[in-house]
BAMIMAR-411579 format. One record per residue (C-alpha): residue in three letters; z, x, y. Coordinates in steps of 0.2 Angstrom, whole numbers, plus 5000, padded with zeros to 4 digits. Layout:
ALAZXY...
//
This chain:
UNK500050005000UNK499550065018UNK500950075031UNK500249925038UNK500649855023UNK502249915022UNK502749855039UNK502049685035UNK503049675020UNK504749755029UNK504649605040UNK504349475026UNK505849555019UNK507049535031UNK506949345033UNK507849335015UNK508849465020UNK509349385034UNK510549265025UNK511549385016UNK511949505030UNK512649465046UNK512349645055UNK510549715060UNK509649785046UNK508749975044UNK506949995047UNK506949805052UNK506749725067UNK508049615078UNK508249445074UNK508949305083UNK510549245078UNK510649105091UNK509948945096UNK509848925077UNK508849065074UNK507348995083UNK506549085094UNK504849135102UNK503149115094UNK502249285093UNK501149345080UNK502149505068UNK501449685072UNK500149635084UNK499949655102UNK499049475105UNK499549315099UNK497849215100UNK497849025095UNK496248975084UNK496448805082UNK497448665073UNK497648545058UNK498548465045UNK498548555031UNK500448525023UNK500648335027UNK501548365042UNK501648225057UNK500948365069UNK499648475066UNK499948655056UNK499248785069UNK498148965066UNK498449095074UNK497149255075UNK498049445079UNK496649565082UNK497549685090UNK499049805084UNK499749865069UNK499349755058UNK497849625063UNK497949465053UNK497349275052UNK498949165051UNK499548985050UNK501148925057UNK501848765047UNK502448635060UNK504048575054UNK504848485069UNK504848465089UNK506548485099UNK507348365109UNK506148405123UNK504348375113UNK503948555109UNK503548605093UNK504448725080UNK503448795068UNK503748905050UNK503649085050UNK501849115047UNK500849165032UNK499149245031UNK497749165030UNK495849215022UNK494349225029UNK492649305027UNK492749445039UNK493749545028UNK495649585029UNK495949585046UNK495749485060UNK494049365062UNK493149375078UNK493149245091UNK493049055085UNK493648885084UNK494748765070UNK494548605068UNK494748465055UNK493548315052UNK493948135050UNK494148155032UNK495348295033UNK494248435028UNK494448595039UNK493048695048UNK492948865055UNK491748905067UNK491649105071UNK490349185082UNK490149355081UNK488649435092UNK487149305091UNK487649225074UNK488749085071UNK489649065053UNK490448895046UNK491648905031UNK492848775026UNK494748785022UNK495448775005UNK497148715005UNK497448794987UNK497148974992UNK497348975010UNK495749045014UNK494049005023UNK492649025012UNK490849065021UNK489748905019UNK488148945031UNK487649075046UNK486349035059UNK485749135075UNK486149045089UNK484549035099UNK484449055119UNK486049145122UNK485749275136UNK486749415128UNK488049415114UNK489149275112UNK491249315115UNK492049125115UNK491348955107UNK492248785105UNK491348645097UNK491448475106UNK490948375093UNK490548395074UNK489648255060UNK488048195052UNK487048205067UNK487448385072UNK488648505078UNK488548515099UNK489548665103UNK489848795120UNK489648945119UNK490249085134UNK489249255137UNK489549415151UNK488249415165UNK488049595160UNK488649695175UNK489549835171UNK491349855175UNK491450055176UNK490750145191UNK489550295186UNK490350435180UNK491750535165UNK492950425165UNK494150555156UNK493950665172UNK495550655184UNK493950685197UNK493550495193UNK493450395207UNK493850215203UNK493950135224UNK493150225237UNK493750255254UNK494250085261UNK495050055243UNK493549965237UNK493249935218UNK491650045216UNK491049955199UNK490349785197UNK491049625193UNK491049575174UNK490749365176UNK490649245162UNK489249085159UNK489548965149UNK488048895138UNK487548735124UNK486648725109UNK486548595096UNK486648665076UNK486248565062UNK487948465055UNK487548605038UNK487348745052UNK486048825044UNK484548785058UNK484748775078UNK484348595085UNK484248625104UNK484248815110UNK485548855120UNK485648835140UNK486748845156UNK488048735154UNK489048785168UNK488548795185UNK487948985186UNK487949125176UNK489249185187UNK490549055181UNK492049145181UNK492749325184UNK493049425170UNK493049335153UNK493549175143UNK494349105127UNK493748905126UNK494648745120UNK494048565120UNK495048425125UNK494848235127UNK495748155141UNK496047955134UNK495347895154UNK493748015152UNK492147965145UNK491748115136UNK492648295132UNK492948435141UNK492648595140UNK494248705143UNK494048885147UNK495549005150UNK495249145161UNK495549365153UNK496749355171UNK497649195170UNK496749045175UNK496248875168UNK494548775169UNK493848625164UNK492248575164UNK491548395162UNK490548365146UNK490048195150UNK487948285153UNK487048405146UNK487548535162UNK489448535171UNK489448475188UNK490848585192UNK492348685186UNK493848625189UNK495748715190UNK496948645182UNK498648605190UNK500448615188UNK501948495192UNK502048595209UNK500248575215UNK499548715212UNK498148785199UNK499148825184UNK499249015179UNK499749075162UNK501149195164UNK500349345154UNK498649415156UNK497149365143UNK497349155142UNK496849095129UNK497248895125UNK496648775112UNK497148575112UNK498548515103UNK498748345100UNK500248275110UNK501348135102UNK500047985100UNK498848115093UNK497748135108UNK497148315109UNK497648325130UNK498948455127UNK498448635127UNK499648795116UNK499148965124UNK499249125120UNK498649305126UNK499749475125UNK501349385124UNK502249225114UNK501249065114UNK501648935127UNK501348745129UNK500448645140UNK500748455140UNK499748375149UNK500448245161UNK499148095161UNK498648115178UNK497248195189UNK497648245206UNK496448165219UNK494848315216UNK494948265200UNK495948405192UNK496848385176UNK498648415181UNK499948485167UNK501748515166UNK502448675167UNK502248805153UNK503648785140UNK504048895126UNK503348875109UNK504648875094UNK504748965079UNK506248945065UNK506849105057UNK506249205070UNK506549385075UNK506849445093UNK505249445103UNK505449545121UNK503749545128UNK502349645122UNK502749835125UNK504549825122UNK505649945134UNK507549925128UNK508949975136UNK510649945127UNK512149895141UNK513749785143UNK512649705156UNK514149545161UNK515849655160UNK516249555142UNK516349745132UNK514849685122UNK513349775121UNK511949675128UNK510049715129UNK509149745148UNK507349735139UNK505649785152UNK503749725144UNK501949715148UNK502049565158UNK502849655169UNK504549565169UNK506449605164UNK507449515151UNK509249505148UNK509749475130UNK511749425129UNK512449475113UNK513549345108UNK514249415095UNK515149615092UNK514349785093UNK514549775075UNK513549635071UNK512749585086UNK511949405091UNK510649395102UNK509549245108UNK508049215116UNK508149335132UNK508349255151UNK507149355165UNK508149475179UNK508049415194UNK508349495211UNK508749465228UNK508549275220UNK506649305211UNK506349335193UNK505749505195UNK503849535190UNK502849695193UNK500849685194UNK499849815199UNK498749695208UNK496949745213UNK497249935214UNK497549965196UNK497450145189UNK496150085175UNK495549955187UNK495749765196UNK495549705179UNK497149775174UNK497949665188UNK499349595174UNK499849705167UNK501549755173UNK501949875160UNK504049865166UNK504950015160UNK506849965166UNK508350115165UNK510150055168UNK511250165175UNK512750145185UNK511850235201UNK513050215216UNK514750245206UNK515350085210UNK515750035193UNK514149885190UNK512749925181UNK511049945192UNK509549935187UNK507950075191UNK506250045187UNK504650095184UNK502950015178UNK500950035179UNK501050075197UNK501950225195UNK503150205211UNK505150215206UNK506250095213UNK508050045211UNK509049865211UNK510749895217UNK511949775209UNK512849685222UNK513649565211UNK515449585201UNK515849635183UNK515649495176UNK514349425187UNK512949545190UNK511749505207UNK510249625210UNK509549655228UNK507949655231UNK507249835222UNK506949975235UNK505750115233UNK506750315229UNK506350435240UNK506150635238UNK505850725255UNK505550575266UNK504150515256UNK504050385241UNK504350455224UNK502850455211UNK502250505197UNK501350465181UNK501450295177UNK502250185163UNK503650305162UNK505450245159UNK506550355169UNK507950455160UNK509450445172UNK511450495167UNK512750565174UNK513050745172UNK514550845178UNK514750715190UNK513050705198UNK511650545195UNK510050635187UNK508650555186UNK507050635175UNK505250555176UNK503850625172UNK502950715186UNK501050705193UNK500750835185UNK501250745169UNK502850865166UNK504450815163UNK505450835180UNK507350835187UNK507950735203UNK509650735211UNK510250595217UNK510850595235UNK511150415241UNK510650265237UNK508750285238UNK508650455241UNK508150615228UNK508350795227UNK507150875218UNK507750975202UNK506351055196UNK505451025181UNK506151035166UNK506051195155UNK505951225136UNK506851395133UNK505451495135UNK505251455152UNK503751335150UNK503751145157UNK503651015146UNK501950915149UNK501150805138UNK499250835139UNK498350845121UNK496750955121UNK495650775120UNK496450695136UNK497350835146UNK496150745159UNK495950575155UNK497050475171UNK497450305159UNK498350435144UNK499550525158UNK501150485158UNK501850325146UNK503550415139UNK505050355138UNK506350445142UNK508350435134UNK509550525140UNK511050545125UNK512150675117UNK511150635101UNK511850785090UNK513650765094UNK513950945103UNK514350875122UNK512850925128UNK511650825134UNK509850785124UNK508050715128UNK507550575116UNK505750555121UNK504550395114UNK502850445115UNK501050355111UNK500050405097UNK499150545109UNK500750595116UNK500950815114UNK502550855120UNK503151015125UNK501251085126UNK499251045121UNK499451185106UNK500951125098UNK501450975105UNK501850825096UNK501650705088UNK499750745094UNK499550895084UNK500550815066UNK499050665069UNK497650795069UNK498450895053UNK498850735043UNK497750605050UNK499050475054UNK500450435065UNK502050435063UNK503650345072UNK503350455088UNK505250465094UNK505550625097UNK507250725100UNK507050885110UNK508950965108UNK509751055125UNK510351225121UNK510451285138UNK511951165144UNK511951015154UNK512151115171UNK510551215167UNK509651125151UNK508251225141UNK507651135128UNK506951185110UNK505651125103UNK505150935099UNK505650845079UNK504850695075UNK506250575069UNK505750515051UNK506450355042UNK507150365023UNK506050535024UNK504450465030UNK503350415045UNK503650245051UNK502350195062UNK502350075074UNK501050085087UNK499650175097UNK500450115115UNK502150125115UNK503650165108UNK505450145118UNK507050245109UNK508550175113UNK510450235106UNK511550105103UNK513350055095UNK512749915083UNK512949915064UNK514050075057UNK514250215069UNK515150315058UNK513650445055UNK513450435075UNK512650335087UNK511050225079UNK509250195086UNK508350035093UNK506550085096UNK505449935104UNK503749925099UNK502249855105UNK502249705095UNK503849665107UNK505249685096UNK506349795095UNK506749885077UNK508449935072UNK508750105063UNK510350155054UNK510950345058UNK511150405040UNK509250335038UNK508450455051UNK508050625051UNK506750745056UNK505150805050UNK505450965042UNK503751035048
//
């Protein structure tokens, strides 16, 4: 079995596991042990959480849901088992199982699920030009390949489809295409020399837009009916690109076409003739043109409780949210919804965000560990552990807010990979007790690379952050590489805080006040050398700086002061030659864990540092994704061998790792 496998099955394991021991589990990831161990719904080992399409397949009032993960650790096709909805109309669903289909063992590409009037259930999957049907059997759980047609008339290469309607007469479906302008400006885009916005902070590339077209297919899709043609407006429809659903308002004489937007927005278009009018936002409770809270929407109806398909369940790189739709259209004509709500799943484990950044705190005064968690999205969650250190209980985690807003980071149009990267937030949270005042603060970075600090103006018990506040060194705002989570601790007395540089080295501040740095130097190993974090294959490539994420912890027990560093899979740390876990990839061709511990040997007044080991679990590489991985110490479980490990992943949980399990690559 591949480590994929492995980690797939490590998960699996811990839900029976779960019920025979209170505590966190080795090599498994956090569970939640409130709210009755519901929690968010968010596809295992996998960055996205895309929603395919519903049905009934086990006899349920409401419909069974699939879910597609292409992208993480391990891709997968997965159904989620409605079982109930709470109190407030939101549906809990089963933890999933995978699912078959004819594109091999990971995920399909894009497509739509639906079921007929006779309960039979279709898949409909485009991939390039060509269209493939297959249909569901319930006995085996997998979609088996019926027909493939080329859809005809299509400008470019299909990347969404939803069918509007489906029987004897023919399949009508719509079908969305890029306009073919190219996103990235001329040039190496590995090359630090690559210019991105031009003097008056222009985006220098062009603007990837999406069309949306219709065809009709034979009801055995084996022959094209009608060729496809501009269903929308222009070819121009909307910025960037689209996953669609169909719904069918009960007051509306014919479908719609719903589109959600790569960057967050929702649209409806008005099947009613053979060429939308218009697109048409839709709304929120407040008014304004609803907004999915993490970047790549991607919806598909879901019948509400009279079993009209008005409601929408969205995904994207995040948990799946629910749209119910109110039964009113504002006065343009714009379907208005209620405001996004969770949607549930039983037996969950403990889902943070994607790109997990832990950080393990008595956050309220109780003398409990809590978790103060950053993500993707750009946002800060507090889990409170309800339980002990021991055997800790967490539930679903609540956003920070500060100076009386939830905080959320976006990098807005002046992204360092581009405006298309506008959401992604990429929070990377340290708590530290900055001002000596005895409350936890919190400092922060992200994607833009700026530092900032949230003094806790609150009490013990009742933690208040002020508005965050940029750190200065020398009169000027500090930066550096970006998606770094600071290292910061207390040593002999003075605040340090350690970043990595522009230079992508590891580097030492002072704090002076508040807001104000001293510059330390960068960080040596004992040879005298910095520690940078360049591999031979990106020491150039802007996107692949920085991204560590720095612990600060006496992990050996001497008194002295260590660096516990996560990397990503192209991480090098101390150097390009012998740096890992870069250089381990290349010799085995696989990645391990990539937590690494760089022991001081020089003291904590004037640290040197020897070189990197690659933490192993049970003796072997545990590997939980390209993007990120966060290292956290932490008190939970038996401490007796020393202080254990929370590592959050890119699939937002955060995995738990016994002391006595871990050690280090003996290479």
């Amino acid at each position: 079995m591949n480590r994929t496998g492995v980690l797939w099955g490590l998960i699996g394991c811990a839900f029976a596991a779960s019920a025979a021991q209170d505590g966190p589990i080795s090599g498994q990831p956090l569970r939640v042990r409130m709210n009755g161990g519901m929690g968010l719904l968010a596809a295992p080992s996998a960055i996205k959480s895309v929603p395919v399409g519903c049905a009934n397949v086990f006899g349920g009032k409401r419909p069974d849901l699939f879910v597609s993960a292409p992208t993480g650790v391990d891709p997968a096709f997965l159904l989620y088992r409605w079982l109930r909805d709470t109190p407030e109309g939101l549906p809990v669903f089963a933890p999933p199982v995978k699912v078959a289909h004819p594109f091999g063992v990971k995920a399909p590409p894009d497509g739509t699920v639906l079921q007929d009037a006779s309960g039979g259930i279709h898949g409909y999957w485009v991939k390039g030009r060509t269209l493939t049907h297959s249909l569901f059997d319930r006995a085996t759980l997998a979609f088996r390949e019926t027909a493939h047609v080329e859809l005809k008339g299509l400008p470019r290469t299909a990347t969404a489809l939803t069918v509007l309607s489906a029987g004897a007469s023919g399949i009508d479906l719509v079908a969305a295409c890029y306009n073919g302008a190219k996103y990235r400006p001329d040039g190496d885009a590995n090359s630090l020399d690559y210019v991105l916005y031009d003097g008056i902070g222009a985006y220098r590339g062009q603007w990837p837009r999406t069309g949306l077209y219709r065809c009709r297919l034979s009801a055995d899709c084996t022959a094209v009916l009608e060729p496809a043609h501009l269903f929308s407006s222009s070819t121009n429809e909307i910025l960037g690109g689209v996953t669609l659903a169909t719904a069918v308002y009960p007051n509306l004489a014919a479908p719609c076409v719903i589109a959600g937007a790569s960057i967050g927005n929702f649209y409806a278009f008005d099947a009613g003739q053979p060429q939308a009018k218009t697109k048409r936002t839709l709304f929120g409770p407040d008014a304004l043109s609803l907004r999915h809270p993490t970047i790549g929407a991607a919806p598909v109806s879901y019948p509400n409780a009279a079993g009209q398909p008005t409601d929408l369940i969205a995904g994207g790189e995040g948990a799946l949210y629910y749209y119910a739709f109110s039964g009113t259209f504002n006065p343009e004509g714009h379907p208005v919804y209620r405001a996004a709500q969770p949607v549930w799943q039983e037996a969950a484990t403990l889902y943070a965000g994607s790109l997990a950044v832990p950080n393990v705190t008595d956050w309220d005064g109780d003398g409990i560990s809590d978790l103060i968690v950053g993500n993707s999205e750009g946002r800060v969650l507090f889990f409170k552990n309800s339980g002990t250190d021991r055997e800790p209980r967490f539930g679903p985690g609540e956003p920070l807010s500060a100076g009386g807003e939830p905080i959320c980071v976006q990098p807005g149009y002046s992204g360092i990979q581009g405006p298309f990267e506008n959401r992604w937030g990429y929070a990377c949270p340290a708590v530290a007790d900055w001002n000596n005042d005895g409350l936890p603060d919190l400092l922060l970075s992200s994607a833009t690379a700026r530092h900032e600090v949230f003094i806790n103006l609150g009490t013990r018990a009742a933690p208040r952050l002020a508005t965050g506040r940029p750190l200065y060194c020398d009169g000027l705002e500090l930066h550096g590489a970006w998606r770094v989570r600071p290292g910061v601790a207390s040593i002999d007395g003075r605040m340090a805080y350690i970043m990595q540089d522009d230079s992508n080295a590891l580097h030492l501040y002072w704090r002076i006040d508040d807001f104000n740095l001293e510059d330390g130097g960068q960080l040596r190993m004992a040879d005298g050398s910095p520690i940078t974090s360049h591999t031979p294959q990106n020491s150039d490539s802007p996107g692949q700086h920085g991204r560590s994420k720095i612990e600060v912890a006496d992990w050996d027990g001497d008194g002295v002061l260590d660096l516990i560093v996560g990397t990503t899979k192209r991480g090098c740390l101390p150097d390009p030659i012998s740096g890992l876990p870069w250089t381990r990839r290349q010799l085995l061709k696989e990645t391990g864990l990539q937590v690494l511990v760089l022991r001081n040997s020089g003291g904590n007044g004037a640290p040197r540092y020897q070189k990197p080991k690659l933490v192993q679990f049970r003796g072997k590489d545990l590997y939980l994704g390209a993007h990120s991985n966060a290292p956290a110490t932490c008190p939970f479980g038996d401490i007796s061998s020393g202080l254990n490990l929370i590592v959050g992943a890119e699939d937002g949980r955060l995995y738990f790792f016994d002391r006595k399990d871990l050690s280090f690559d003996p290479r």
